[in-house]
N, C-alpha and C positions, 0 to 999 in steps of 0.2 A: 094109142098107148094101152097096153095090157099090164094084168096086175094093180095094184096099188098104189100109186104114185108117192114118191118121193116125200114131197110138197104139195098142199091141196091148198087151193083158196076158192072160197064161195062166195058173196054178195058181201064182202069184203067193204068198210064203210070208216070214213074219219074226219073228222072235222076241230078248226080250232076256230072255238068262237064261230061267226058267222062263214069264214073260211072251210067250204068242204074239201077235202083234197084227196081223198079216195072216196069214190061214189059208187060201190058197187063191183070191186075187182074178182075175177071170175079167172083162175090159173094155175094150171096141171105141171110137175114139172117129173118127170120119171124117173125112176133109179138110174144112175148112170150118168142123165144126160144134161147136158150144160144151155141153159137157158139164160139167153141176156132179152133184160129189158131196157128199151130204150124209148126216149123221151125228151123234152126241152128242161131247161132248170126250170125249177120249182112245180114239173110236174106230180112228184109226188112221190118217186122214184126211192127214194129215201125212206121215204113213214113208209110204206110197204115194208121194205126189207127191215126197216126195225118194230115193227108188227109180226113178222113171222120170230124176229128174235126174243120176242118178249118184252121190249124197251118201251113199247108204246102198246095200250089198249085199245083193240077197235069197238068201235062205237055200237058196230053192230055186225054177224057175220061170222063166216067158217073159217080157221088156222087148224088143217092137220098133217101133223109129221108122222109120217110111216102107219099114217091112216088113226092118229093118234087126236083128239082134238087139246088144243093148248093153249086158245082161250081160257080164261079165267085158270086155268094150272094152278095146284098152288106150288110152292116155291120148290120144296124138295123135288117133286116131278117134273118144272119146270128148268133145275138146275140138270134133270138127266139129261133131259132131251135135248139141253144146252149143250153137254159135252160129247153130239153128235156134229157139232158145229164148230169151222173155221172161219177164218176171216180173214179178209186184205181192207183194211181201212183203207180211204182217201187218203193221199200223202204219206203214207206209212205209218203214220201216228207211233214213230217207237221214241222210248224213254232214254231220253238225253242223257241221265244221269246213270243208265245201267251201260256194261261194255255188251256187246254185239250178241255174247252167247247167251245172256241172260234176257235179253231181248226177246228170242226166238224161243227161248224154254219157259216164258213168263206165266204161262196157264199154268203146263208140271208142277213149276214149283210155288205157287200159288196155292194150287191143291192137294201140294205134297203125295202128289202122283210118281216120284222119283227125289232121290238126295241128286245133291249139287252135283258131286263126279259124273253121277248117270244123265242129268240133267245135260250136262258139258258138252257128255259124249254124242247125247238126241242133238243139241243144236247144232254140233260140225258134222256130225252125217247128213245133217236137214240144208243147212249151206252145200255142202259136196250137192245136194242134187238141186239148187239152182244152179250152178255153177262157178260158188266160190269156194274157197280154201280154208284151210283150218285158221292157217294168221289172220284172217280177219274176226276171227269169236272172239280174241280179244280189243278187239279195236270200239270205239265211241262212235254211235251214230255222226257226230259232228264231223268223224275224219271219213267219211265215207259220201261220194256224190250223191245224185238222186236219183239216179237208175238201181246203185248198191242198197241204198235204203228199200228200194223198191224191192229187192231180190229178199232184204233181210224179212221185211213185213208181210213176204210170200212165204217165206223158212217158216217164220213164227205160222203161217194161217195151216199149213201142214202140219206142225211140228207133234199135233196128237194122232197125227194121222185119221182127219175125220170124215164122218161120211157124206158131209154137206159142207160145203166151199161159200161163201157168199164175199163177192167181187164186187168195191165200190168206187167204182169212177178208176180202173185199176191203172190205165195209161197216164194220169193226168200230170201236167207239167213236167211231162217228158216229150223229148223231142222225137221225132218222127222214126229213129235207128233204133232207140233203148225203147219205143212204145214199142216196137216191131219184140225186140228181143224179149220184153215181158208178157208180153201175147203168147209167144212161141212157149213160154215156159209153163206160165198158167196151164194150156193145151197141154205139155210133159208131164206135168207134174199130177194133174187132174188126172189124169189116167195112171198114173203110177198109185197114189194112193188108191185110187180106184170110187173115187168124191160125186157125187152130183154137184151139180156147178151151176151157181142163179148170180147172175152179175147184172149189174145196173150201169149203163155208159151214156153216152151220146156221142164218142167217138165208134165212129161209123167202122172203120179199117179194124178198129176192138174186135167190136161187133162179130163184122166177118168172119175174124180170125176163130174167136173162140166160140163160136154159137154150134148149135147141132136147130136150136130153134131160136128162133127174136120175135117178143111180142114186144108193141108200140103201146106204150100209156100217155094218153091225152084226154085232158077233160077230167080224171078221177078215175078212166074205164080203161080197159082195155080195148083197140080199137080194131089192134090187126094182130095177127099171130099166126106162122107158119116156116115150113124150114127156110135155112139160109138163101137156097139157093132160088125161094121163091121170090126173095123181097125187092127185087127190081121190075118184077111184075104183078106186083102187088094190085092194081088197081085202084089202091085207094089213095086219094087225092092228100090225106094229110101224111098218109108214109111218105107217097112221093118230095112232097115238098121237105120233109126232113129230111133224108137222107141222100136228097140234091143241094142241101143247106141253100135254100132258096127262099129270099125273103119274100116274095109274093107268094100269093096263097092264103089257103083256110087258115095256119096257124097264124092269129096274129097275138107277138110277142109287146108281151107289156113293158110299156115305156115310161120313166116318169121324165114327169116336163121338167 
């Protein structure tokens, strides 16, 4: 990697109570390129990325954007560095009670970044490039499946067109054709705006589709990290077993009785 990176994390640290759950995260992510991390639940996959957002304080340890540090930020710098930043929640997380175009322009007009009409107009250009139509800015999350949810909650994570994408769990409870389809667009859409792109999965076929790099977090650390098209020969015993979803092996998955 040359230049500056994107996203910088150094000896990265977090813990709740006697629970450490980042121990130490060490990860480059470059302008441009789209890096997924991948991991079992509750490794930790999560406080990372609301750690670089500001959401959660690390305990100890480097957060810098655009070579920026954002630690301790206080609010107005932190609010900049914010609106560098998209987002695709898990499940789409949109507001039931707003209709579809209001959904996808909820930052604009929040910040009063643009009035309603212009507002209207970002959100049905921003659907046009997932690949839906103007008739649905008016429609209610409720009349929409959850693949269309999925496509709305991508509109919305573009819709400032930003420089930093962050992708959480983007496939999930969808089925095997609409995860394909939301992969494929993620991949369209990241390059169209022209985004760095840091996603968190444990869907493997995710993974593949939209990675340019995949580092594994277990244990708090980072364990393995290298391009896509290394990770079958990764060598290392706990990648292997994840992403053969093999329950024998080093990872052993906590059970309660």
């Amino acid at each position: 990697m040359t230049g500056t990176p994107k996203i910088e994390l150094r000896d990265v640290a977090k813990a709740f109570g006697p629970k450490v759950v980042l121990n130490g995260i060490d990860l480059d992510v470059g302008v441009g390129e789209s890096v997924v991390i991948i991991g079992g639940s509750g490794t930790g996959k999560s406080v990372m990325l609301k750690s670089i957002l500001g959401l959660l304080t690390p305990d100890r340890g480097s957060i810098k954007v655009d070579g920026e540090e954002v630690v301790g930020m206080g609010t107005a710098d932190r609010e900049r560095v914010n609106h560098k930043f998209g987002m695709l929640f898990q499940g789409a997380a949109l507001f039931d009670s707003l209709p579809v175009w209001e959904n996808v322009s909820f930052g604009l007009l929040a910040e009063k970044r643009c009035d309603r009409v212009e507002a209207k107009q970002i959100a049905i250009d921003k659907l046009a490039q997932v690949g839906m139509n103007a008739a649905v800015a008016d429609l209610t999350p409720a009349e929409l499946s959850g693949g269309m949810q999925k496509r709305v909650g991508l509109a919305r994570a573009i819709a400032s067109d930003p420089e930093i994408i962050f992708f959480d769990e983007p496939t999930t409870g969808l089925d095997p054709i609409m995860a394909d389809v939301i992969n494929d667009l993620i991949v369209k859409v990241t390059r169209e705006v022209g985004a760095t792109a840091l996603s968190i999965t444990h869907d493997m076929a995710s993974a593949r589709k939209i990675a340019n790099r995949i580092a594994m977090l277990y244990d708090g650390k980072i364990i393995w990290q290298g391009a896509v098209d290394e990770i079958d020969n990764s060598g290392n015993e706990f990648v292997e077993q994840f992403i053969n979803g093999r329950a024998e092996g080093p990872i052993q998955m906590a059970v309660r009785a």
